[in-house]
N, C-alpha and C positions, 0 to 999 in steps of 0.2 A: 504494500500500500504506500511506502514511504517514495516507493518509483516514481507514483503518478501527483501530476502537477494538481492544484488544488481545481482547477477547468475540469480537469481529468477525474478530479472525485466528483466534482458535482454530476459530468454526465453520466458515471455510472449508476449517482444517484437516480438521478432521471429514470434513468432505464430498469431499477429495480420496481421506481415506483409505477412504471408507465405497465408492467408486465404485471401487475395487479391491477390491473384495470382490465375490463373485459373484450375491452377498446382491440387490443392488442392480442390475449393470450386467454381463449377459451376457458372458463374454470373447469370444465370438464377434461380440458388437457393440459390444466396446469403444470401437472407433479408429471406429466411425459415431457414436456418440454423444457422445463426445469432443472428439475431432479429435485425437487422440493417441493415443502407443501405449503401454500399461504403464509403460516402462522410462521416458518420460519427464514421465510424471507420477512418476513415483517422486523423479526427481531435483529437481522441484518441491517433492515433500515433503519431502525432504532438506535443500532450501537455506533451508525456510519457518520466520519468516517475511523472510528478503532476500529470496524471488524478486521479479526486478524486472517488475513491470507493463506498463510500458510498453517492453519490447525483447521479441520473441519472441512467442511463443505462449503465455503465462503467462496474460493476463487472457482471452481467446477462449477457454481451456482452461477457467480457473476459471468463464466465464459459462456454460458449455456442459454443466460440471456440476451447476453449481448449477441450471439451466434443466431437466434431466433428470431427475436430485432430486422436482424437482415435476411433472417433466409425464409423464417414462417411464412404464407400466405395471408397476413389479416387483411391487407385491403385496407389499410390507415390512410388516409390524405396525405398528400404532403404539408398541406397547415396543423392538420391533428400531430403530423408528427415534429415537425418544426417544436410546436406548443410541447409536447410532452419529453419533447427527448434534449430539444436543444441543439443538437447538433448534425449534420450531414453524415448521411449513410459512412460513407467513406474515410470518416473520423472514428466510430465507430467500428471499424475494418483495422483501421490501424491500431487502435485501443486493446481490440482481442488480442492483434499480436504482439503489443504491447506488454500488457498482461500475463499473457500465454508464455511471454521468453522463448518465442518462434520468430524468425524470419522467414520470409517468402522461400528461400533457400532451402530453409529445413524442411517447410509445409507436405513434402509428399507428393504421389499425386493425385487423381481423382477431384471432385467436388470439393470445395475450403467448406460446404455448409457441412459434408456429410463425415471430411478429417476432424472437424471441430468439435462435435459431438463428446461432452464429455461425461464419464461415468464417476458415479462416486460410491 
C-alpha cells in the first residue's frame, strides 16, 4: 500500500466502493467476481487506507476488482463511471499492474482479463 500515491488510494477507493453498488457488480455474482463477500469488502473500506496488503485477502480482492472494472460486462456509462471511479479505464490497467508487481513482460499470454483472475 505504501507503493501507491495517495490518487492511487483514492481510486482504489473508488473502485471498492463502486463494486458494491449494483450499478456495477450483480449481488448475485458478487463473491464470483470478487472472491469476497459484501460485508468484507466493507470492512476493507472501513480500514482504507491501513488495509494491509500483504496478510489476507486484501490485494486478491483489490486485483479482482479492479480486473472486473475492466473486463465484467455491466454496461456502466461513461458518466456513471467517470462519477464512480474517477479515473480512465487505462489508469486502472496500469494500477492492477501496478499493484500486481507484473509488467506487460511478465503478463503471459492469453487474455490480461482471464491471467488476472485471482484466487484466494
Amino acid at each position: 500500500m505504501e507503493n501507491l500515491t495517495t490518487k492511487e488510494q483514492e481510486i482504489v477507493l473508488n473502485c471498492l466502493k463502486a463494486c458494491m453498488d449494483e450499478t456495477f457488480f450483480p449481488d448475485w455474482e458478487f463473491h464470483t467476481l470478487t472472491g469476497a463477500e459484501k460485508a468484507e469488502v466493507q470492512e476493507i473500506i472501513d480500514m482504507w487506507p491501513k488495509a494491509d496488503f500483504n496478510t489476507g485477502y486484501t490485494k486478491p480482492l483489490v486485483l479482482n476488482v479492479l480486473n472486473n472494472l475492466l473486463g465484467y460486462p455491466h454496461g456502466v456509462t461513461d458518466e456513471a463511471w467517470d462519477t464512480a471511479i474517477g479515473a480512465e479505464p487505462k489508469e486502472l490497467d496500469k494500477l492492477w499492474e501496478k499493484i500486481n508487481g507484473m509488467t506487460e513482460n511478465d503478463a503471459g499470454s492469453g487474455s490480461k482479463f482471464f491471467r488476472r483472475m485471482q484466487l484466494r
